[in-house]
C-alpha positions as a Markdown table, in Angstrom:
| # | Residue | x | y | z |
|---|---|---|---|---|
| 1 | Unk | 20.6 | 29.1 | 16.9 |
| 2 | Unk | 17.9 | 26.5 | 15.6 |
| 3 | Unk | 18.2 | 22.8 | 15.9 |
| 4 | Unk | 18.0 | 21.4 | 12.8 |
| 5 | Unk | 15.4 | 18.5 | 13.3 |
| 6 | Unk | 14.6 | 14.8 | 11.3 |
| 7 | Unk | 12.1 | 14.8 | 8.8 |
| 8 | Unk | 10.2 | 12.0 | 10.6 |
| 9 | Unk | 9.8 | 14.0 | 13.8 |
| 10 | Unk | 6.8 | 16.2 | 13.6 |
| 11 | Unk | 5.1 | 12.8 | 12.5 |
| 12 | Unk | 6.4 | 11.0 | 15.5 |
| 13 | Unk | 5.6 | 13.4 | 18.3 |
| 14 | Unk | 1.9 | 13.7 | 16.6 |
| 15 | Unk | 1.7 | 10.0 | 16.3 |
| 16 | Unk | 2.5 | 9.6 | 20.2 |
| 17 | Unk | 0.2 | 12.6 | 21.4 |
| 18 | Unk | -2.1 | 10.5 | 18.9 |
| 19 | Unk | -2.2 | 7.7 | 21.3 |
| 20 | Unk | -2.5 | 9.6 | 24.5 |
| 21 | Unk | 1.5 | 9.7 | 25.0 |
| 22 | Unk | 3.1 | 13.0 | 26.8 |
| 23 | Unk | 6.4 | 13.7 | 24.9 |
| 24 | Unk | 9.2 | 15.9 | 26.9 |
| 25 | Unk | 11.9 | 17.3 | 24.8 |
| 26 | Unk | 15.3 | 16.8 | 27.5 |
| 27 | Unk | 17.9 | 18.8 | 26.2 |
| 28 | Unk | 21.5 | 20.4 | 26.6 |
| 29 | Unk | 20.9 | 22.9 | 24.1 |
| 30 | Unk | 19.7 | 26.7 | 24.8 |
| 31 | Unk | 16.4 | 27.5 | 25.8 |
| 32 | Unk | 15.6 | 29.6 | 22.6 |
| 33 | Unk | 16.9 | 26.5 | 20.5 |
| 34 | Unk | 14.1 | 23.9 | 22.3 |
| 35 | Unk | 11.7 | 26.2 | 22.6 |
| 36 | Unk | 11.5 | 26.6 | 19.1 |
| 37 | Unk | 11.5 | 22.8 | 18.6 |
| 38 | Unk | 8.8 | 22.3 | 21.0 |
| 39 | Unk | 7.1 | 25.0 | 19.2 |
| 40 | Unk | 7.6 | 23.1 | 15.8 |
| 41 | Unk | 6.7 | 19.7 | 17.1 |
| 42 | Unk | 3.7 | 21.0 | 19.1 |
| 43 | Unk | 5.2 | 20.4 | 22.5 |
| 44 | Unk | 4.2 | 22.0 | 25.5 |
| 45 | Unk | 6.0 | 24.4 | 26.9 |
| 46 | Unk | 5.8 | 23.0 | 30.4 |
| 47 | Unk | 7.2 | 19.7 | 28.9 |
| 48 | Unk | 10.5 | 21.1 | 28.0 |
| 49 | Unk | 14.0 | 21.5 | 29.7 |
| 50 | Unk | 16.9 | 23.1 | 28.1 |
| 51 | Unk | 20.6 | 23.8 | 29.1 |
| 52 | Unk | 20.7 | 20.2 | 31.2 |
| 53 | Unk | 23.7 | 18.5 | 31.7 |
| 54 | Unk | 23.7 | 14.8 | 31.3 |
| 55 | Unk | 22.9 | 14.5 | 35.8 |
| 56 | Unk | 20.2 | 16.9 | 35.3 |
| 57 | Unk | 18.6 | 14.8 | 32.3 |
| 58 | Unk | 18.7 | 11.8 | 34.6 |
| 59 | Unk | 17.5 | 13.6 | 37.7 |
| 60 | Unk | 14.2 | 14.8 | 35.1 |
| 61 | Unk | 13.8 | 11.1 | 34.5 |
| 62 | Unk | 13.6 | 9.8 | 37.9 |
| 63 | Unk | 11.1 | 12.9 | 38.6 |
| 64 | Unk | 8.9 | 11.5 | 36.3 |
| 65 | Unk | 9.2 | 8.0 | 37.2 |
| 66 | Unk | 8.5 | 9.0 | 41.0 |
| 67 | Unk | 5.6 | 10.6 | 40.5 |
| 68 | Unk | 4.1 | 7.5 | 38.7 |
| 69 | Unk | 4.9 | 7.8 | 35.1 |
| 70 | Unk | 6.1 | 5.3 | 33.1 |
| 71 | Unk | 9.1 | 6.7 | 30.8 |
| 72 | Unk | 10.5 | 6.1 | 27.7 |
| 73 | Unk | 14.0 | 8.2 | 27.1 |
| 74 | Unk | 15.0 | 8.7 | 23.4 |
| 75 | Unk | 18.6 | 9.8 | 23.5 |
| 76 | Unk | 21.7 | 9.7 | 20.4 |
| 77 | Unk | 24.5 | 10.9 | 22.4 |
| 78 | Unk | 27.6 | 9.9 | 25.2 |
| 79 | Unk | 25.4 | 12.8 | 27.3 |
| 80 | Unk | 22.2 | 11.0 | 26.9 |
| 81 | Unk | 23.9 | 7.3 | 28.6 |
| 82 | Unk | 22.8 | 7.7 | 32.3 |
| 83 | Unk | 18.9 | 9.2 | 31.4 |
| 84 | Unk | 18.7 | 6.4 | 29.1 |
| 85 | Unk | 19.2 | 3.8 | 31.9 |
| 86 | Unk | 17.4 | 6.0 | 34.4 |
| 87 | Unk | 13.9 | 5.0 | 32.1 |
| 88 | Unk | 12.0 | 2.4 | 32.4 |
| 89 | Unk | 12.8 | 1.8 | 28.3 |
| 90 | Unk | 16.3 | 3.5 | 27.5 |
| 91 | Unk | 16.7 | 3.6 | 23.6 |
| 92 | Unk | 19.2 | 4.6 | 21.6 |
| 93 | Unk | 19.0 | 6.1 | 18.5 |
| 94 | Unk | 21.4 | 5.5 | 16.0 |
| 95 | Unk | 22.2 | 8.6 | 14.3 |
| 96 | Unk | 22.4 | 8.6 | 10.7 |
| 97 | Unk | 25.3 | 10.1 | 8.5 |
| 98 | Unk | 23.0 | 12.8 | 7.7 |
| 99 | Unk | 22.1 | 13.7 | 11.5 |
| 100 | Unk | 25.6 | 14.6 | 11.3 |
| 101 | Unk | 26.8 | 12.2 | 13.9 |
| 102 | Unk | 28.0 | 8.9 | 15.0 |
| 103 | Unk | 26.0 | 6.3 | 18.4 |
| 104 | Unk | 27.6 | 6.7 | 21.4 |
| 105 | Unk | 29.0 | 3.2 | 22.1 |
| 106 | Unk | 28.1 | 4.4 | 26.3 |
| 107 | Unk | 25.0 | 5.1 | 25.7 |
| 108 | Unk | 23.9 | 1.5 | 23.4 |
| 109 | Unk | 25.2 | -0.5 | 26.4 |
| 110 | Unk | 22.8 | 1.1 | 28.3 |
| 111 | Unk | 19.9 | 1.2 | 26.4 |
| 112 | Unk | 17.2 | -1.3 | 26.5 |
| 113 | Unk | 16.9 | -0.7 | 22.6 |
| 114 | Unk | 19.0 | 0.4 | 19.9 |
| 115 | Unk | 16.9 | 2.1 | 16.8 |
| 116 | Unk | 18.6 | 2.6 | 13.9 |
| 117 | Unk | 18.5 | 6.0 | 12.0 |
| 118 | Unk | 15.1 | 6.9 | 12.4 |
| 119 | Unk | 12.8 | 8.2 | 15.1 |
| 120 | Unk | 9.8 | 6.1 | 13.6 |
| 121 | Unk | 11.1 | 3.2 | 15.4 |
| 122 | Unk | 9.7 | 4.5 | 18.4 |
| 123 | Unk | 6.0 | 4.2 | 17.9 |
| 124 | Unk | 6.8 | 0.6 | 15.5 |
| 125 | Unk | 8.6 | -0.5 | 18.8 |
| 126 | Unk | 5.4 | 0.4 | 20.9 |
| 127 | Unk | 3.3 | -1.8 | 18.5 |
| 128 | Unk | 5.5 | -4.5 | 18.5 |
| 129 | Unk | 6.0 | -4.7 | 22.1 |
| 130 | Unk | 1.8 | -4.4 | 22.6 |
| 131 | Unk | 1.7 | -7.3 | 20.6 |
| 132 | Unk | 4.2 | -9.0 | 22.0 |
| 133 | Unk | 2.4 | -8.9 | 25.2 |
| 134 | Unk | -0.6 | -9.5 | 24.0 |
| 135 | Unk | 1.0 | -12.8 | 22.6 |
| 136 | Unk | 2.6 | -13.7 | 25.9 |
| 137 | Unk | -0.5 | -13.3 | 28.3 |
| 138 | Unk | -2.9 | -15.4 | 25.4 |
| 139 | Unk | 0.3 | -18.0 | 25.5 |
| 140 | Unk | 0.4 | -18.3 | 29.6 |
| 141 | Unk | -3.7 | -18.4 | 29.8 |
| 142 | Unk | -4.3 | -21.4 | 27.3 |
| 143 | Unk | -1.0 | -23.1 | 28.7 |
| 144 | Unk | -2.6 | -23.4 | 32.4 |
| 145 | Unk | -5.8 | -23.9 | 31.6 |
| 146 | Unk | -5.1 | -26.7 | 29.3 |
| 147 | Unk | -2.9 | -28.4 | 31.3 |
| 148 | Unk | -4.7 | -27.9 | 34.9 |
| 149 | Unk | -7.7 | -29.1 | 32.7 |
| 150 | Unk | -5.4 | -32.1 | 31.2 |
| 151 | Unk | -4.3 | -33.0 | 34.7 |
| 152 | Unk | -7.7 | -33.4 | 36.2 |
| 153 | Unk | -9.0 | -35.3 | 33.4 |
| 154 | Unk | -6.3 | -37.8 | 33.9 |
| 155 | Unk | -6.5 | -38.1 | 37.9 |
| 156 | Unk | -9.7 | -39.0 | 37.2 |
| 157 | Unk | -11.3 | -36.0 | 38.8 |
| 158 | Unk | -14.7 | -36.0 | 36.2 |
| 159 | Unk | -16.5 | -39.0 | 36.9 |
| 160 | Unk | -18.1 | -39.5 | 33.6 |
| 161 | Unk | -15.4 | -37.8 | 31.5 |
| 162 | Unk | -11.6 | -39.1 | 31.9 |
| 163 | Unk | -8.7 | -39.7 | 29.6 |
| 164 | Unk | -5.2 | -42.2 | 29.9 |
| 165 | Unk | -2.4 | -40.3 | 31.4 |
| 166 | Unk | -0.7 | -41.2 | 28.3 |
| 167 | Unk | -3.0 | -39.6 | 26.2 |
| 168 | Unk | -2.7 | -36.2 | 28.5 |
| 169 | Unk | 1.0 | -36.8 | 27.9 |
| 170 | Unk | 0.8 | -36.4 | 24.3 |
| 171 | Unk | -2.0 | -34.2 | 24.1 |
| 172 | Unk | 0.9 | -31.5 | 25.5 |
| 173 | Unk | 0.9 | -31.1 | 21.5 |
| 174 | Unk | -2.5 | -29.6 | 21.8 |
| 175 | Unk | -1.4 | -27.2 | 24.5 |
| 176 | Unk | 2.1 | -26.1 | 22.2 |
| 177 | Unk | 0.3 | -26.0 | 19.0 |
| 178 | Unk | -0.9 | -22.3 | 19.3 |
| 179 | Unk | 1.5 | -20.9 | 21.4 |
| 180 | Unk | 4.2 | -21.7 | 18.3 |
| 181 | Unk | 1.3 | -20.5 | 15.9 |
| 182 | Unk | 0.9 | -17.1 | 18.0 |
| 183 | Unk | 4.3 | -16.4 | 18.0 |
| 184 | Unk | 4.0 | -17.0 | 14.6 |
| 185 | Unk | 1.5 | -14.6 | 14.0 |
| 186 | Unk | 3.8 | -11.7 | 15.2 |
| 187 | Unk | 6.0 | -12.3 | 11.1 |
| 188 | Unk | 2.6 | -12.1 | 10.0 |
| 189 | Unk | 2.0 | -8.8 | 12.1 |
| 190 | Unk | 4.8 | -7.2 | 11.0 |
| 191 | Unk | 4.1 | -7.5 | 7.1 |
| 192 | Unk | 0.9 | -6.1 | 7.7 |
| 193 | Unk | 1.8 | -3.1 | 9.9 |
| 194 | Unk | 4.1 | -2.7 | 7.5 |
| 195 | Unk | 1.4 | -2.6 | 4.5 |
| 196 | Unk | -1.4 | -0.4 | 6.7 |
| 197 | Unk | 1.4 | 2.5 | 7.1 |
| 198 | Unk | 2.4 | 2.4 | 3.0 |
């Protein structure tokens, strides 16, 4: 019996190998079904389990996790619920009405992330959260070293070079300026991943 698999998923799995990604298929299905998935998707053998029951797909999360890996599980179904909290980023896909299927309502309240209907919300919610980060460490650098440098202008700590406490008051606007316009940036971010993929 074959698995009959999204049309956006050979493009996934190349687009995450693409980025130096290891992608595991985790499965309850036959051997003979996933191996010819992972033979389909370009999968290595070695990074395939079949016939697991929902334990056993948590149990080969945690085994990746322990030996240093940082995981990401991808799961649609009730049976997918406890390896999706057992990542370090549980998502839930929301399956379509042509993956034949319905979300499990268990397995969205453990997920970190809900996708809906396609898998090519996995590598857009890698970019997004890159950025995101990127965003937050810029945000927290300029914060502190604006207002430590703010603070010793004011206690007078430069001879030559000092400002009003009142004026390193207001010049907080200074330090919140680009923070808002960075997190600004991320609308703008969007509309152009958006436009580089089209």
């Amino acid at each position: 019996m074959k698995s009959t698999l999204r049309p956006e998923a050979h493009k996934v799995v190349t687009d995450l190998q693409n980025r130096g990604l290891t992608v595991h298929i985790v499965s309850g299905d036959n051997v003979s079904a996933v191996e010819h998935v992972a033979t389909t998707l370009g999968i290595p053998h070695e990074n395939i389990a079949a016939g697991k029951t929902p334990a056993e797909k948590c149990d080969y999360v945690k085994a990746l996790r322990d030996a240093g890996k940082t995981t990401l599980f991808c799961g649609d179904g009730t049976n997918d619920a406890v390896a999706v909290a057992a990542a370090d980023v549980g998502v839930q896909l929301e399956a379509s009405s042509s993956a034949g299927g319905s979300a499990s309502d268990v397995t969205r309240a453990t997920a970190d992330v809900v996708l809906l209907g396609s898998l090519e919300g996995v590598p857009r919610l890698l970019d997004v959260s890159k950025a995101a980060y990127r965003r937050i460490v810029f945000n927290f650098v300029w914060s502190a070293v604006y207002n430590v440098l703010a603070v010793l202008l004011a206690g007078g700590a430069f001879v030559k070079v000092r400002i009003p406490p009142a004026y390193a008051g207001l010049g907080e606007i200074v330090s919140i300026a680009p923070v808002i316009v960075a997190a600004m940036s991320m609308t703008w971010w969007k509309g152009w991943r958006k436009g580089k993929r089209e």
